[in-house]
C-alpha positions as CSV (number, residue, x, y, z in Angstrom):
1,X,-93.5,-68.9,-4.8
2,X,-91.8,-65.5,-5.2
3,X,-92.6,-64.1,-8.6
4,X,-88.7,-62.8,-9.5
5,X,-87.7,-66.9,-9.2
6,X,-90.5,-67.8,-11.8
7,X,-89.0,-64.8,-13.9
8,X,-85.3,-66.7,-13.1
9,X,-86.9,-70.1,-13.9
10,X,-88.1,-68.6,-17.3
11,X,-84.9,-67.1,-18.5
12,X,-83.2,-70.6,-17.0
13,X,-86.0,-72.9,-19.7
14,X,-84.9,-70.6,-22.4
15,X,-81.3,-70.6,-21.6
16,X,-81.1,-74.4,-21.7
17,X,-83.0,-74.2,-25.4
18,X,-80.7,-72.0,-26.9
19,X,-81.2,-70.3,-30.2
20,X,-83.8,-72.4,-31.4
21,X,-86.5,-71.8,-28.1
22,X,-89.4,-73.0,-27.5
23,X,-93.2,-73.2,-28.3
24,X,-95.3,-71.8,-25.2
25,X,-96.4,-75.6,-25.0
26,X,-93.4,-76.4,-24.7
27,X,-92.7,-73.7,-21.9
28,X,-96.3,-74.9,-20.4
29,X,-95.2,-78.7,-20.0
30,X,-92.0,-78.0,-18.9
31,X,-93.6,-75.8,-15.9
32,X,-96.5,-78.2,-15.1
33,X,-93.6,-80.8,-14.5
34,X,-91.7,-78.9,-12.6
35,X,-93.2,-79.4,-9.4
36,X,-91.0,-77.1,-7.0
37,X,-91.8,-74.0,-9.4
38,X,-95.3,-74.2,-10.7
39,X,-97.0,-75.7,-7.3
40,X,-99.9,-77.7,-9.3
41,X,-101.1,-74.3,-11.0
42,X,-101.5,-74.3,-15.2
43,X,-99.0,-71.9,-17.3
44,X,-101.4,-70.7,-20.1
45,X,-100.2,-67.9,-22.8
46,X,-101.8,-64.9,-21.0
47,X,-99.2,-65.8,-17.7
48,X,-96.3,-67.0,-20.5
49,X,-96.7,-63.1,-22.1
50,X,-96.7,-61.9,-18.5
51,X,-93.8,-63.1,-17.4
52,X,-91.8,-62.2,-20.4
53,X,-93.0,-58.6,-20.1
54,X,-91.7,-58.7,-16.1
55,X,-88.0,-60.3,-17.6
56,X,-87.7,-57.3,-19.8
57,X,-88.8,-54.8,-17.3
58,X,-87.0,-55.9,-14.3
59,X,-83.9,-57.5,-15.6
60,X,-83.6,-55.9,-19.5
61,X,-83.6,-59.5,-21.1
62,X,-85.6,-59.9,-24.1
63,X,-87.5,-62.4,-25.2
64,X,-87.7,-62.9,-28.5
65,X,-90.8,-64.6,-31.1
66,X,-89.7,-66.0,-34.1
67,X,-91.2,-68.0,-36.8
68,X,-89.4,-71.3,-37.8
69,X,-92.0,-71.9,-40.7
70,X,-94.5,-73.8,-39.2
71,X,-94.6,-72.4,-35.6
72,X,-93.9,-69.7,-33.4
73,X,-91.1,-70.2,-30.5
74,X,-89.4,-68.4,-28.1
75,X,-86.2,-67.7,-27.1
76,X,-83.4,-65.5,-25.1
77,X,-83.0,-62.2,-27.5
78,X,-79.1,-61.5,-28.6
79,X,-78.1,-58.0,-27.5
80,X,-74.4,-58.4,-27.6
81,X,-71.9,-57.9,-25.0
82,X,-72.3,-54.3,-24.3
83,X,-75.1,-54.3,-20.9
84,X,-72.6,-55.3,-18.5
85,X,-75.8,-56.4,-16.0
86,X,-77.6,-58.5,-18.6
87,X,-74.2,-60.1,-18.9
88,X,-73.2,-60.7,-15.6
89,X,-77.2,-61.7,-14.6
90,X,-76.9,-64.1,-17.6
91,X,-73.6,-65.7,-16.5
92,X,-75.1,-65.8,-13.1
93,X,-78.1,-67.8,-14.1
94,X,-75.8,-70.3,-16.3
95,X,-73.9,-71.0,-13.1
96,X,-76.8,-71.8,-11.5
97,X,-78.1,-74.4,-13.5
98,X,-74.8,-76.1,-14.2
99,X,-74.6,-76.8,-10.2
100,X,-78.2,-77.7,-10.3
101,X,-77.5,-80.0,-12.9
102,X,-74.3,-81.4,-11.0
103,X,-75.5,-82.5,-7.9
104,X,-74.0,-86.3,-8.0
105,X,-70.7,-84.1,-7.8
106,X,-71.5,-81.6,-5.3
107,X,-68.9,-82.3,-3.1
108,X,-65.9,-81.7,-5.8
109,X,-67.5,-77.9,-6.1
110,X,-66.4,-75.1,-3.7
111,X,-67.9,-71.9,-4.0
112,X,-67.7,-68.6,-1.7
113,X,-71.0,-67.7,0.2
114,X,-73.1,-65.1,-1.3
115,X,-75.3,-63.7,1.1
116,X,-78.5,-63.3,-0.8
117,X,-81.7,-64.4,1.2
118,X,-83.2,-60.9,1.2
119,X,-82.5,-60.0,-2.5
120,X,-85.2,-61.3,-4.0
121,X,-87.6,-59.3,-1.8
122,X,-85.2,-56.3,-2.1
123,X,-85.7,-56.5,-6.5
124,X,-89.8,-57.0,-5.6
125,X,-90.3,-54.1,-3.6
126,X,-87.8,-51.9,-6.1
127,X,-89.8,-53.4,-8.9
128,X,-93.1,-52.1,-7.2
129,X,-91.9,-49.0,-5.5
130,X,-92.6,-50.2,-2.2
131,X,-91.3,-49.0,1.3
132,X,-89.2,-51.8,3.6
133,X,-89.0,-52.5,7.0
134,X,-85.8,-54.0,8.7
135,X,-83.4,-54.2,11.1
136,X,-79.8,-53.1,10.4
137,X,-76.8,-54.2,12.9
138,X,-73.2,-52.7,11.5
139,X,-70.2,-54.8,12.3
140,X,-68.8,-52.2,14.7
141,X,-71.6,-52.3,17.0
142,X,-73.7,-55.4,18.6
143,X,-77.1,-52.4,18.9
144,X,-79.5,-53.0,15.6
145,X,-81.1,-49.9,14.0
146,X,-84.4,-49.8,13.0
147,X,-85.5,-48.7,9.4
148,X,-88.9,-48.9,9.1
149,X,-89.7,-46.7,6.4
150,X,-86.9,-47.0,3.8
151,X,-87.0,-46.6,0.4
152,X,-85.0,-48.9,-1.5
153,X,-84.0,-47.3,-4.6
154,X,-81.1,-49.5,-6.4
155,X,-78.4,-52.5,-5.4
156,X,-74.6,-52.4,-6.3
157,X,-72.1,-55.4,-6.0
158,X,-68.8,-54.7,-4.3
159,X,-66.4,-57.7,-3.5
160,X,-69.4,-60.9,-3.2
161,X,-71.3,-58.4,-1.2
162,X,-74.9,-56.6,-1.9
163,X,-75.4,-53.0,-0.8
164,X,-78.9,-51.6,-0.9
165,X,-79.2,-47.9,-1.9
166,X,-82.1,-45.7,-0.7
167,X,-83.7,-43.0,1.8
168,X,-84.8,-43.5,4.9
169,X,-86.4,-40.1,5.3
170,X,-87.3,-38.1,1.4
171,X,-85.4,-35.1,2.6
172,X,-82.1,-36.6,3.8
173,X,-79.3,-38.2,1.8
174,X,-78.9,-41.4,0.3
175,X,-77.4,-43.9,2.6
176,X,-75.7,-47.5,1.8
177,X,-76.3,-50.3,3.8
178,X,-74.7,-54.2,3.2
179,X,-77.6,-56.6,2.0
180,X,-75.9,-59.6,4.8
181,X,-76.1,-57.0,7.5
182,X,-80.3,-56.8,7.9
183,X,-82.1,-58.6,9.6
184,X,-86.2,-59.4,9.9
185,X,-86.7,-57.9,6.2
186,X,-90.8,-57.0,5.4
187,X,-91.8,-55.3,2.1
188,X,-94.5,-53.2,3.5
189,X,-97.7,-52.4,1.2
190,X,-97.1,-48.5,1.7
191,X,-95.5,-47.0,-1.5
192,X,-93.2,-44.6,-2.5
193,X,-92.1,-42.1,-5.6
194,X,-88.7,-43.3,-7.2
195,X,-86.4,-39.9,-6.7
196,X,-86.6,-38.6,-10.7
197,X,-83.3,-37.4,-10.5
198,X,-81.5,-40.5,-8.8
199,X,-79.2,-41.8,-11.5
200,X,-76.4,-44.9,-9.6
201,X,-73.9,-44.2,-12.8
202,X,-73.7,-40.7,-11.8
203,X,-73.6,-41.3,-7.9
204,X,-70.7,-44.3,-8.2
205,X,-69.1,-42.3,-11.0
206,X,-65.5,-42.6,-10.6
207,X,-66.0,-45.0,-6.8
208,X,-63.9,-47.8,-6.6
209,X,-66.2,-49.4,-4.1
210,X,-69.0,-48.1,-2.1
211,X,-67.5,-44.7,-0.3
212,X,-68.6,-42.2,-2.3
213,X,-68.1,-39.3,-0.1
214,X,-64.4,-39.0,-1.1
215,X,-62.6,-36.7,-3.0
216,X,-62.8,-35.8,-6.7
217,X,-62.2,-38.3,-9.6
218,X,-58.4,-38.3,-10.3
219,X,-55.8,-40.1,-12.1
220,X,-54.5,-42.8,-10.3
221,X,-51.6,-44.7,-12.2
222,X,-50.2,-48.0,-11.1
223,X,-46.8,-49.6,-12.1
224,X,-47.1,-53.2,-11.8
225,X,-45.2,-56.1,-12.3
226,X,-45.2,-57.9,-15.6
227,X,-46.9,-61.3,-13.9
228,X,-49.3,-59.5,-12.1
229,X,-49.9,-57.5,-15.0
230,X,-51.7,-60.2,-16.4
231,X,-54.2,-60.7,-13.8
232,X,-55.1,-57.2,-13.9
233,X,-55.5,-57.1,-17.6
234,X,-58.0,-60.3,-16.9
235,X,-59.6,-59.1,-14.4
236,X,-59.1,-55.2,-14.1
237,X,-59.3,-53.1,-11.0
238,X,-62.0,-51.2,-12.3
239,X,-63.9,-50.4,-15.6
240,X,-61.8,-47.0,-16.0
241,X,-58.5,-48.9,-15.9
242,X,-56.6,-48.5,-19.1
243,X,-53.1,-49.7,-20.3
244,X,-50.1,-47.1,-21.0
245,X,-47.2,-49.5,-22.1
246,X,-46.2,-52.1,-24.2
247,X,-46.0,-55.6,-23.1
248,X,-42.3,-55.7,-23.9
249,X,-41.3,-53.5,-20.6
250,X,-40.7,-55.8,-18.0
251,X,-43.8,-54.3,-16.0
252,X,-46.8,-52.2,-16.7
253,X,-48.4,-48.9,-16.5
254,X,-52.3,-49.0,-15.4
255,X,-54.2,-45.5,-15.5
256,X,-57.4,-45.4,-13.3
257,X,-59.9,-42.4,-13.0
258,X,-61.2,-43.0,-9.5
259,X,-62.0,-40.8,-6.6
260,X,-59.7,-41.9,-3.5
261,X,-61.7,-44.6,-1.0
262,X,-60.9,-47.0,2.2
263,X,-61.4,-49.9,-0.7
264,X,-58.9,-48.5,-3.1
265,X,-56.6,-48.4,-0.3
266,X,-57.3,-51.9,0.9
267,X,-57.2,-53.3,-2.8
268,X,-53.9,-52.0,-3.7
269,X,-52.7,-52.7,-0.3
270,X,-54.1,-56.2,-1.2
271,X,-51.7,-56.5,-4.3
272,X,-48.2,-56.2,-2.3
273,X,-45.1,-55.5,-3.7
274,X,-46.1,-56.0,-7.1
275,X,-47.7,-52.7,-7.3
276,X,-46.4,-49.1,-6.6
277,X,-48.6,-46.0,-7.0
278,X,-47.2,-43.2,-9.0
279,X,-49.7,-41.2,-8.9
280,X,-51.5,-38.9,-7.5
281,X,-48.4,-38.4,-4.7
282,X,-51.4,-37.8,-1.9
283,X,-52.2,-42.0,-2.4
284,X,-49.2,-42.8,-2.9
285,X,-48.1,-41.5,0.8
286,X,-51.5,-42.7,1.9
287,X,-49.9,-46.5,0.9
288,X,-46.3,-45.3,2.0
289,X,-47.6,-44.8,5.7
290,X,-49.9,-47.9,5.9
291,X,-46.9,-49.7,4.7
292,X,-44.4,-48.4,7.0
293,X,-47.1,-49.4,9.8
294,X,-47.6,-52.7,8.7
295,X,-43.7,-53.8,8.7
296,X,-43.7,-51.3,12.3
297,X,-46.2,-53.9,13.6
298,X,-44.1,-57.2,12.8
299,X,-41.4,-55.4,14.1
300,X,-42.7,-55.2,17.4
301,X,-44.1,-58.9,16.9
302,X,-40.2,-60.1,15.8
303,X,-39.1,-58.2,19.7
């Protein structure tokens, strides 16, 4: 059994508990009769304590002792909203169990494929500092390349997809592969030194996506129609994106700092006629042109 889904399966037992927890006996019997998880082996205090240690380290959820009067129990720590990841790993998790728990109506629940078999081993050998060996094969070409000496140093989520972060070689640049794109993935028990200075807010500063080769950070504002205003505000296009207007315009003014990429392109693009770029006048020909060729090609479709 991989460690990280005994880590999962710990913060899923305290999940379900809520505020009140449990006892570690409690967490004990509930891993003994779980047969898939535990595997026959005991869950004594000493692995309990373990195990909570790993939670905090690897995924920055605490878990909390508390003292009920008579006993001392356990449970999920309340940090707020403010860690985006703790947030979105905790939602995760709850989604998890629910369709776990709702297997009699499993065909009544549709859900977009996540390609995640090699994430758990990615997290492990990130956790340990250890190298990985793998095959890569980009969508534009049917010839695999063969890392077998990369250092995996973080993960980002872009659109359902997982993109591992790392070096191949110390001395050359960071490089981005996507997570469903490798094939025949080994952690390898040779080890490497995290770069010091490799900080992921500072290298995605500004990226709408993963292309972060592009430009500088700029303002990018968006007019948008009043109904599709809504969705953004719900959902925005990215965690820069502000509001400029009142709700009592008829439409919407949406101020992003973001450095110009292929995504942001694509995702406005995406949005239709319901969006028109202001600003900076460089996108906004960018979107004029790819427009133009778009109604160009159904032209020549409609001949």
């Amino acid at each position: 059994m991989n460690p990280l889904k005994k880590y999962i399966w710990l913060v899923d037992t305290l999940m379900r508990a809520r505020y009140t927890g449990l006892t570690i006996k409690q967490v004990s019997d509930k891993y003994e009769y779980d047969d898939e998880i535990s595997n026959g082996e005991k869950y004594n205090g000493r692995t309990f304590h373990r195990h909570r240690k790993e939670v905090k380290d690897i995924f920055g959820i605490e878990i909390e002792c508390y003292s009920n009067g008579s006993e001392y129990r356990y449970r999920i720590a309340d940090n707020g909203d403010n860690d985006y990841f703790r947030r979105w790993l905790m939602d995760s998790i709850a989604v998890n169990r629910i369709i776990c728990d709702s297997k009699d109506i499993a065909q009544y629940i549709s859900i977009e494929n996540t390609n995640t078999e090699y994430l758990p081993a990615v997290l492990q050998a990130m956790k340990e500092q250890r190298k990985l060996e793998f095959y890569y094969k980009p969508y534009w070409t049917d010839t695999a390349t063969h890392y077998f000496d990369f250092q995996p140093h973080a993960i980002k989520m872009f659109e359902r997809r997982w993109y591992l972060i790392g070096h191949y070689k110390q001395d050359m640049p960071f490089i981005i592969l996507a997570l469903d794109r490798i094939e025949q993935l080994e952690i390898k028990e040779e080890t490497f030194h995290r770069n010091p200075d490799f900080d992921l807010e500072e290298m995605f500063d500004g990226v709408f996506g993963i292309t972060i080769d592009e430009g500088e950070v700029e303002s990018v504002l968006l007019k948008v129609e009043a109904h599709q205003a809504n969705y953004l505000r719900s959902l925005p296009l990215h965690r820069s994106q502000i509001e400029l207007t009142s709700r009592d315009e008829g439409y919407a003014l949406f101020e992003l700092r973001v450095r110009s990429s292929f995504e942001l392109r694509q995702r406005i693009l995406s949005l239709g006629s319901t969006v028109e770029v202001l600003k900076p006048e460089s996108l906004r020909n960018e979107i004029r042109e790819e427009a133009k060729a778009m109604v160009a090609k159904y032209k020549e479709d409609d001949e």
